[in-house]
N, C-alpha and C positions, 0 to 999 in steps of 0.2 A: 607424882607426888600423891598422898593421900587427897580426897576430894574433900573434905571440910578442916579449913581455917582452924577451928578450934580442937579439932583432937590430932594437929600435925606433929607427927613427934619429932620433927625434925629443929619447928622452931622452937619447942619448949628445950630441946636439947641442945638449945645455941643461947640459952639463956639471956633472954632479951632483958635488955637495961634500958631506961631512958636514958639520953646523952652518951651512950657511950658508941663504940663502934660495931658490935652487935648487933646493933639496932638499924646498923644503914644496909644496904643495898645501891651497889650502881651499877644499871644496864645500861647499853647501848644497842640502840636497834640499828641494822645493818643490812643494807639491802639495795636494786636495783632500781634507778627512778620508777615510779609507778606500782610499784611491790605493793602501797601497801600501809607504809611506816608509816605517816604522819595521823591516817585513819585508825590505827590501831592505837597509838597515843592514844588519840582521843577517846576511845572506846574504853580502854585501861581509867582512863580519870576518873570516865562516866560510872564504871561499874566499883571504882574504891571510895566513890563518895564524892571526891576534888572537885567537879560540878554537876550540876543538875540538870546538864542535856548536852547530848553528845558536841564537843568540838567550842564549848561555850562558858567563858567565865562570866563576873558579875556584871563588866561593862556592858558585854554580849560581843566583844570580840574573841577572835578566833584564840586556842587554847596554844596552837603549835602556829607554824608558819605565820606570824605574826606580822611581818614586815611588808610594806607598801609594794619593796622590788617582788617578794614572793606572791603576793596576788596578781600581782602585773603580769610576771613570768604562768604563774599559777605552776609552781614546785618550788621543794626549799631549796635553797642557795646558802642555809647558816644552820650552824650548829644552832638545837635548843636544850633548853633543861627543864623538862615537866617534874617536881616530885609530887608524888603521891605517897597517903598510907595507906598500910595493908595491915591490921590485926598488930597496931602497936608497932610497927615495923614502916620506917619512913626508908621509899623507894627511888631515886634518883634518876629519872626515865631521860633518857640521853638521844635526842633523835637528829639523823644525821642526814644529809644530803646524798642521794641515788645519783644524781648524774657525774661523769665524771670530773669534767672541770672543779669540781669542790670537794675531791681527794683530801685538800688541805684540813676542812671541818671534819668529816670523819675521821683521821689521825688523829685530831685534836679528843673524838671524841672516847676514841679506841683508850686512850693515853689517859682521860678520867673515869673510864669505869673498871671492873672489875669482872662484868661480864658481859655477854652479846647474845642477841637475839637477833638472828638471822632471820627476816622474812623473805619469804618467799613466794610469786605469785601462781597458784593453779593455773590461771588461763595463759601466763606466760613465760613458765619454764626457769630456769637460772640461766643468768646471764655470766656470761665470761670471767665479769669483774669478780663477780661477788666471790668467788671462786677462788680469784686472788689476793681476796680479804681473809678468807676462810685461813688461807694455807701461812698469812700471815698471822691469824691469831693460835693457830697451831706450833707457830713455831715459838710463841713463849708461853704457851700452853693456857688459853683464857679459855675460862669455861664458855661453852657454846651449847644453843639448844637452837631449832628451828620453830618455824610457825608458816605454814601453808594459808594464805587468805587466797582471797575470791575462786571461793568453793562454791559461791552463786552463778558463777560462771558459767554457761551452755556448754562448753567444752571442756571446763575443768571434771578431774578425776583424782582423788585423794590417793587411791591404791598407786597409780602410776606415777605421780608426785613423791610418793615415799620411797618407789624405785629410784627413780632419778636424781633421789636428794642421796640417798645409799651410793650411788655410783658416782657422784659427783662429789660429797664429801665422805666417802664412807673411806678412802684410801686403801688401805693392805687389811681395812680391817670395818668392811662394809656394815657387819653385825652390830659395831656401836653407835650408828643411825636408825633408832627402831621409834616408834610411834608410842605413845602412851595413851592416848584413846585412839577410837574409831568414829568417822563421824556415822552417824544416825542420820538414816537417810527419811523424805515424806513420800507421797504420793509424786509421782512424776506428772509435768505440765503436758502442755502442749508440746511442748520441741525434744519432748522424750526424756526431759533435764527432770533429776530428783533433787526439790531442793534440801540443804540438809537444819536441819532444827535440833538437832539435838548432837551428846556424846557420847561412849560408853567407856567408862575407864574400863580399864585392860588387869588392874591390880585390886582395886575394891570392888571388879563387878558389879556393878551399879550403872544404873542408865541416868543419864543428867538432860531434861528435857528443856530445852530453852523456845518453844514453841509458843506458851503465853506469852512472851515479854521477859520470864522471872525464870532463875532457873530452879527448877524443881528434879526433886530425886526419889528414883523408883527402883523397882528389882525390875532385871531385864524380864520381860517373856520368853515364851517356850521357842519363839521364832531366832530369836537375840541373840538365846545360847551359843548357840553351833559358833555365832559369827567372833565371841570371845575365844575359845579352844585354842586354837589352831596360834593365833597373835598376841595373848595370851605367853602361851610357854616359849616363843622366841624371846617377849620380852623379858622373862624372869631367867634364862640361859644366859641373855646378852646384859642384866645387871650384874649376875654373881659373877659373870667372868670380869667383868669391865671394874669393879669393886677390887678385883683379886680376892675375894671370900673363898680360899679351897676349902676349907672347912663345909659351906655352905653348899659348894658347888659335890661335896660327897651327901652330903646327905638329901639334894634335890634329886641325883642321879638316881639315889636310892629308892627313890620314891615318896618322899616323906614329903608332907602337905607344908609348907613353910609360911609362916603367918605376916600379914600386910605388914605387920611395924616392923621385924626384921628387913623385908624388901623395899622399904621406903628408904630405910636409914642405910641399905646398901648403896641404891639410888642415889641417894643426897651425896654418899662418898664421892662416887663414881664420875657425875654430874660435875661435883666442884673442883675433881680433881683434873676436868676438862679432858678425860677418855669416854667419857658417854655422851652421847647429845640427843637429848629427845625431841620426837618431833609430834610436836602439836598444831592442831586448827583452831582460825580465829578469825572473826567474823565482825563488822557493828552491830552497834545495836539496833533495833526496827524504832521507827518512828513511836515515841510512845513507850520503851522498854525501859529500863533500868540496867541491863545489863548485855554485854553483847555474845555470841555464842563464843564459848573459851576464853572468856575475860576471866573468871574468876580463877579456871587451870592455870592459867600463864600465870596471875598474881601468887597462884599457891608455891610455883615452881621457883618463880624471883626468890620469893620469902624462902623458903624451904632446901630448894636444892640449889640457890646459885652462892658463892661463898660472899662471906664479912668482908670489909675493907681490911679487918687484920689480919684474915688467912690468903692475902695477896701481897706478895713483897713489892715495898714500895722500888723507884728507882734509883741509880745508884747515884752516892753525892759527894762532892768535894768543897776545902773550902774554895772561894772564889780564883786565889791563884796556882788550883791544882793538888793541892796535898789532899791526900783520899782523905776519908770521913769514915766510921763504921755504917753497918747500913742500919735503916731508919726503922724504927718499929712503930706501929701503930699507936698511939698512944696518947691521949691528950695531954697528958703530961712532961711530954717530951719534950724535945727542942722544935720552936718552930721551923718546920717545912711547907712551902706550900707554894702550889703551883701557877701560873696563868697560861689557863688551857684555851681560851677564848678571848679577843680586844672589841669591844663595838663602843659607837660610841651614837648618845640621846641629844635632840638638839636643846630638850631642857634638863635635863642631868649633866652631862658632859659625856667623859672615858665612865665604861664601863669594864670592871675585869673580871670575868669568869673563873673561878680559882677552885683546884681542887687543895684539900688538906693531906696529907699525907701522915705530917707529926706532930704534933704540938695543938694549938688553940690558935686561930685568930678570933681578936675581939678588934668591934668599931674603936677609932681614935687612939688607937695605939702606934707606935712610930716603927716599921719596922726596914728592914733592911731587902734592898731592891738587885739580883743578881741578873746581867743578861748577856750571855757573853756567844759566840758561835757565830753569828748573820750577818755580820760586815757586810760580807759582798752581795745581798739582797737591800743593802741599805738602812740596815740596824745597828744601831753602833753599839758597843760593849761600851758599860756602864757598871757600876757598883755606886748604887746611891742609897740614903735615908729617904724616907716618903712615909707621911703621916696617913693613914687606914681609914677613909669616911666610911660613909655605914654600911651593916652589912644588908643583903638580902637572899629572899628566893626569887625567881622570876619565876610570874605566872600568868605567862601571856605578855601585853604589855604590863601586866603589873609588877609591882616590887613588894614584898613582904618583909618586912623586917626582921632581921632574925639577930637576938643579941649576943649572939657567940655561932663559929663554927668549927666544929670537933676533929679532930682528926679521921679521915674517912669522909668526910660531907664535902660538900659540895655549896659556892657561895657566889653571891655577885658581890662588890667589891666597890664603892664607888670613888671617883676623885685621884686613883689614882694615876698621876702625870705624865710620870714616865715609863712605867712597867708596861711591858708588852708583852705579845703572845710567846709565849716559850721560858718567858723570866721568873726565878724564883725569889720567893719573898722567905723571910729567915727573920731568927733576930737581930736587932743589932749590934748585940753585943756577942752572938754567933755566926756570922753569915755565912751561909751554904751557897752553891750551885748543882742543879740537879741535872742528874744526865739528859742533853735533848733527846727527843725520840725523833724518829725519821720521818724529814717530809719530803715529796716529789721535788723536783725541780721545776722552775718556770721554764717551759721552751718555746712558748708562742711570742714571737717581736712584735708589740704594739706601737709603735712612733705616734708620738701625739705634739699636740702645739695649740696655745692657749686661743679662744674664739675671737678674743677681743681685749683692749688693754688693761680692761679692770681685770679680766679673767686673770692675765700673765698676772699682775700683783698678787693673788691669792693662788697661783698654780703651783708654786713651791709648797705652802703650809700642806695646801690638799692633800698634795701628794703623798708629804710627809708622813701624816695623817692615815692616808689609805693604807703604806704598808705599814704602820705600825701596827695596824688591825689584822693584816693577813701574811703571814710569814710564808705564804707560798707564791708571792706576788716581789718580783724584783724590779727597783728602779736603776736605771741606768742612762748618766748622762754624756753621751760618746764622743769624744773628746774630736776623733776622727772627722766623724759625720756632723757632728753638731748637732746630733738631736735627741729629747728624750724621748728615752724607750720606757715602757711597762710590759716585763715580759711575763707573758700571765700562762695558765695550764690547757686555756680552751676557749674557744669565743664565747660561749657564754660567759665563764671568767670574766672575759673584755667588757663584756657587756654590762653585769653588773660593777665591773668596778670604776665605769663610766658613769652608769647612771649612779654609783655612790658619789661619784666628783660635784654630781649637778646639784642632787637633790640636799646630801649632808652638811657638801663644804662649799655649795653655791658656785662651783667651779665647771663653764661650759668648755669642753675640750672638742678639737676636730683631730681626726685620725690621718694618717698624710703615709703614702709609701715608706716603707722602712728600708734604710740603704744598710747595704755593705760596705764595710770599709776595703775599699781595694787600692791597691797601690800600681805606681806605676817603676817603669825600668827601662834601661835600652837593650835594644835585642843586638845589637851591633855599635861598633866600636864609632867614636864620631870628634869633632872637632868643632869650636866655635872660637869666634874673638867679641867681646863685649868693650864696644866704646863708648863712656858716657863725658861729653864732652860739650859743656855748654860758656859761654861767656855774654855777659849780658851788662858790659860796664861796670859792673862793679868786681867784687870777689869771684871769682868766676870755678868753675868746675873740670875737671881733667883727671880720668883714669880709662887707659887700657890693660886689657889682659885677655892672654891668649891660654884656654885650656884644652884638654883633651879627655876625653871621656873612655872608661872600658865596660863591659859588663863585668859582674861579681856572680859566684853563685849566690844561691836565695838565703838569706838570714844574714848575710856579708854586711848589710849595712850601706852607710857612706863612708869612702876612705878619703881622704886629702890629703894629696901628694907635691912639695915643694919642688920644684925644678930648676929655677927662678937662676940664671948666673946673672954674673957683672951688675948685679943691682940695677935691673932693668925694670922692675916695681920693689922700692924700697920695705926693707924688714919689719917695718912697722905696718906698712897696708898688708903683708900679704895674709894676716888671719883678719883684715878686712874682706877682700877676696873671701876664702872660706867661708865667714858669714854671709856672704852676700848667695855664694852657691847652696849654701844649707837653709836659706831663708827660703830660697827661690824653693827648691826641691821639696822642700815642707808643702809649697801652695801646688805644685806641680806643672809638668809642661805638656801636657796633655789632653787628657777632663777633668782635672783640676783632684788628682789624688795625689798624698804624696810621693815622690820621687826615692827609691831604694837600690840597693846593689850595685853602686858603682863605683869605678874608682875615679876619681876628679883630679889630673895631675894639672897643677900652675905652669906650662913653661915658659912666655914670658910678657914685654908689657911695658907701658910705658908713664911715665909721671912726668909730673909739674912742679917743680920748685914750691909756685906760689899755691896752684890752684889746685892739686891733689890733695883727698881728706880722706877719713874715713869712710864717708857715705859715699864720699864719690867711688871709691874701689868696689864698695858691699853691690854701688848698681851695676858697675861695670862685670862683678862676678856673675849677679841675677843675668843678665841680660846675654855673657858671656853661654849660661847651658839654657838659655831659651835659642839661640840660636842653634849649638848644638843640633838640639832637640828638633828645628824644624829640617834637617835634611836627614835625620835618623830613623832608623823603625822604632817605634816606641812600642813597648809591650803593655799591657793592663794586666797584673797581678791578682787572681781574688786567694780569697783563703780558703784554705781546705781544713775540715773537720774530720776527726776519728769517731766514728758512729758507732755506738754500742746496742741495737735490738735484740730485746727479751720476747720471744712469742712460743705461744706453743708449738708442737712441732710441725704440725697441720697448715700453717701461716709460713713456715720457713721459705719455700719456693715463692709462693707472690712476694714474698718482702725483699728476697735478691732482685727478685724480676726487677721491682720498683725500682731499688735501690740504681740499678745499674743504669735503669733509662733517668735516673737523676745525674746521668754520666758520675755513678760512684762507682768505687773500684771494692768489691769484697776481697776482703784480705783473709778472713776464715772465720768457721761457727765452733762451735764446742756446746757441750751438751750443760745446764744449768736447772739442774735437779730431774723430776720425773717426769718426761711430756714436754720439758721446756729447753729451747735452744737460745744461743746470743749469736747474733751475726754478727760481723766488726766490718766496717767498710771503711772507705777514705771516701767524703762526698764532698761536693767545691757549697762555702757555705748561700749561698745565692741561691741553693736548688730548697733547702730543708728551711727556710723562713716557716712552711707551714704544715709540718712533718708533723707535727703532735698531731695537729688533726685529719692527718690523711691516714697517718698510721691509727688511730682510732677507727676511721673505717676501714681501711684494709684489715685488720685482725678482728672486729667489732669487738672491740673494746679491750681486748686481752694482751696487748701490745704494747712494751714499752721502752724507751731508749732514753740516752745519753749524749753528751756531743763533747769533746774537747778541740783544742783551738791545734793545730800541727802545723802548717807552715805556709805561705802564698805559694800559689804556682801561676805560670800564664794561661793565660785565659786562651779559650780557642777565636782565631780568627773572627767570625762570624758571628758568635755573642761578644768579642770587644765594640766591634762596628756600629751594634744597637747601644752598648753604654756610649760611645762617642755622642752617636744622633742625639741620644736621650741629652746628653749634657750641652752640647751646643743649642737643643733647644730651652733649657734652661728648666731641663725638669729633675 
């Protein structure tokens, strides 16, 4: 970008409007735990004004990471929303969670802005992930720039950092990762480390000294020159191409000197049309400064080269029961659209809704129309409701600033309302939309929990409720099977925070308890029982027998019940007493207590009482008829088997079979899933992969990612049925 704020022709040429969408900017920063982001927030504030010392609003709490769990943990765990202004130009600073378990907050945040700022840290390289953030904001094409922090680093090295960001994101076309300054190096310390204090644009030639505290601007020295030349005309080669300028690109070859404000407004093309990504340095501020090193470049670049909420197509919309929509334009005047990209909730506010604007206007106290359709199966129910708009705000910090409208493009917090959750669109209501979800991970981590104590159980449903309605990458599951809830979340820290949300938000203590598999049981061999329930005790008395015979079934066959019954030897009215009483029984099982599958249960025959044969007396006489069975039979234990889907790069292929196969899974084949990335497919029994998300995060460190579907029971081997036995007899 050009180096001063007021002669950018970039944003005099984007015609800044108050209120309109011109006027906004939304980034999201994007990066590896520890990168970097939350510091640079704050430094961005520091140096546009927003506060008066780094990391600090008025109360004198923190600006970002705000929440009780994030100083506990000490890293963030939740999407935030800093805005800032820049020269008339209000900036929507979007900062997101580095580790991976909170995948979910960075899609959230992907999905309200408009552009990304990847940092990146010098002393510690890119990490895997980010890489697979990268190639997804590539594939619907979000402008991207970089940012190299801790350049204080003893080991970091800026030159080699711009190597590895080129090779890492530069793809088929390395040259549209090029640097737009250089840092400015001092006197080197003790440990041979130079630190750096200053910049040197690459396009205005100019040196920007951030050594006092303030940034000041100079002509380079005789020393300085050499070091612009060379980096310099790589980056003016890799804007006109990146621009598509052939015009321009003839007459640089020619020789011809081309002046800053054509190179800038190439830049800015280039930039927003997300084929160039510039890579800048940035630093805090020193104790005492006002600014930190390349705060005010990165501000110039937000403002300047990254695009308007209107040269971003919003996403695509239907009404609520499917009939397409035209697509949305930017527009305050349009129809309302607008999004819930965040759920939290204050324990003196209430719900909180994070919402981007896409079309139209939200104003406070308006009634408007609430869409959320998609989540079922994570325990969101599809809805179509009215819901009245309390007020609007910014957050800034823990604060709220009220803001009386928000425009299409902006960005708002939302209070009071009910029932809207994360992913639901808000419309008019006398137009209601639904807008395309955007994609979130799946939960694969099983958490089984159980209330601590009786008050707890009374308040463990709302909680719950409560919790996922705030995080759409978190599923509850109540297992009909096992009898237990589960929370199946992306990573243990996941778990972790969304335990301590139970405690501290909803006042709800939870203990964690092994998570079972639902396995089933079968006979391995064909068998016979007679069940007689036969009692007489003076009064109305009791009498049924029945003699049945048992087969095996192949697996998914089910129960069959088979009449055999002649000469009315149990009367036509007990004998689907009989069957209930064997389908009752086979539900609880005769084993370890799973239920009973694949058999065939044929009646053949049995005895009755005039007086004292009933209903209940057959249904026992059945139960008792396949427990008998069961006790001179080989019973089998069933577990279930999953089709496993892993994504890793190709480097990771070999250990992930390796794994896979001592998980006794079976690889069924790989196939190649774009450049460098393979899918393995296996069949694994599900009892092995309970904690595959996070083994597969360290085996690939961090670049690894899979799937699971459900495919059929099989028997279990020997020697792990023997441990479920023990286990269950003990009553575990």
């Amino acid at each position: 970008m050009s180096e001063k704020t007021s002669t950018h022709p970039g944003a005099a040429g984007r015609a800044v409007t108050a209120g309109r969408p011109t006027a906004l900017r939304n980034v999201v920063l994007v990066g590896h735990s520890g990168s970097g982001k939350t510091t640079l927030v704050e430094a961005l504030a520091l140096a546009s004004g927003a506060v008066n010392r780094a990391g600090r609003v008025e109360d004198g709490g923190c600006l970002s990471d705000y929440d009780e769990i994030e100083h506990r943990q000490q890293r963030s765990v939740q999407l935030s929303l800093v805005p800032v202004d820049w020269g008339g130009i209000k900036i929507n600073i979007l900062d997101t969670p580095g580790y991976a378990d909170f995948v979910g907050e960075l899609r959230a945040g992907l999905r309200a802005a408009d552009a990304a700022l990847f940092v990146v840290s010098a002393a510690d390289g890119v990490a895997g992930a980010t890489r697979m953030v990268w190639d997804e904001c590539a594939a619907v094409g979000m402008p991207r720039a970089l940012v190299v922090t801790h350049l204080e680093a003893s080991r970091a090295d800026f030159d080699e950092m711009t190597e590895l960001c080129r090779a890492t994101f530069g793809g088929e076309d390395p040259d549209a990762v090029v640097p737009l300054y250089l840092p400015l190096y001092g006197t080197p310390g003790a440990d041979g480390h130079a630190p750096v204090h200053g910049l040197i644009g690459l396009l205005s030639q100019r040196v920007f000294d951030y050594s006092s505290g303030e940034r000041t601007e100079r002509e380079p020295t005789a020393e300085e020159l050499p070091l612009i030349e060379e980096a310099r005309g790589r980056l003016i080669e890799a804007i006109i191409a990146e621009s598509e300028d052939e015009s321009l690109m003839d007459r640089y070859l020619g020789g011809e000197d081309i002046d800053i404000k054509t190179l800038v407004g190439d830049l800015e093309t280039a930039v927003a049309r997300g084929t160039f990504h510039p890579v800048l340095a940035a630093a805090p501020a020193a104790e005492g400064s006002k600014q930190g090193l390349g705060t005010v470049e990165l501000l110039e670049l937000i403002t300047g080269g990254f695009p308007t909420p209107a040269e971003r197509e919003a996403p695509a919309v239907t009404t609520p029961d499917g009939r397409p929509r035209p697509v949305l334009a930017c527009d305050p005047d349009g129809p309302l659209a607008a999004e819930v990209v965040k759920t939290s909730s204050d324990p003196y506010v209430g719900r909180i809704s994070l919402v981007r604007v896409f079309s139209g206007t939200l104003r406070p106290d308006e009634t408007v129309h609430v869409s959320g359709h998609g989540l079922a199966d994570r325990g969101h129910e599809d809805h179509d409701v009215d819901e009245r708009v309390g007020a609007l705000s910014a957050p800034f910090g823990k604060q709220q600033r009220p803001l009386p409208q928000a425009i299409a493009g902006d960005l708002a917090c939302v209070a009071k309302l009910t029932r809207a959750e994360t992913g639901d669109t808000l419309s008019a209501k006398d137009e209601p939309l639904l807008m395309e979800p955007w994609s979130m991970p799946d939960p694969l981590l099983p958490v089984a929990i159980q209330a601590h104590s009786k008050a707890d159980e009374d308040k463990l449903s709302q909680g719950l409720a409560r919790l996922v309605a705030e995080d759409p990458t978190m599923r509850l599951e109540h297992n009909q099977d096992t009898h237990q809830v589960v929370l199946w979340c992306l990573g243990e820290a996941h778990v972790d925070v969304a335990l301590e949300r139970l405690r501290t938000r909803y006042g709800v203590q939870v203990d964690t308890v092994p998570h079972k598999v639902p396995l089933r049981e079968t006979f391995g061999e064909s068998a016979a029982g007679r069940g007689r329930h036969v009692k007489q005790s003076g009064g109305h008395g009791q009498f049924a027998i029945c003699e049945i015979e048992i087969e095996p079934l192949p697996g998914g066959s089910g129960i069959e019940f088979v009449d055999k019954v002649v000469g009315g030897a149990v009367p036509r009215q007990f004998i689907p007493s009989v069957e209930k009483g064997v389908r009752a029984q086979a539900g609880r099982g005769v084993a370890a207590g799973h239920p009973l599958v694949d058999i065939r249960v044929t009646l053949l025959d049995g005895k009755a009482h005039s007086v004292d044969s009933s209903d209940a007396a057959f249904q026992t006489a059945g139960a008792l008829a396949l427990r008998e069975a069961a006790a001179d039979a080989r019973i089998d234990l069933l577990e279930p088997f999953c089709e496993v889907s892993v994504m890793v790069p190709d480097e990771y292929v070999g250990p992930v079979m390796s794994d896979l196969s001592g998980r006794r899974g079976r690889v069924v084949g790989t196939e190649q899933s774009g450049a460098g990335r393979t899918v393995v497919r296996a069949e694994v029994p599900e009892i092995e992969i309970g904690r595959y998300a996070v083994d597969l995060r360290s085996l690939s460190h961090g670049t690894g990612r899979f799937s699971r579907v459900h495919l059929r029971h099989e028997p279990m081997p020997p020697q792990i049925a023997a441990k479920v036995r023990e286990t269950a007899e003990d009553g575990g």
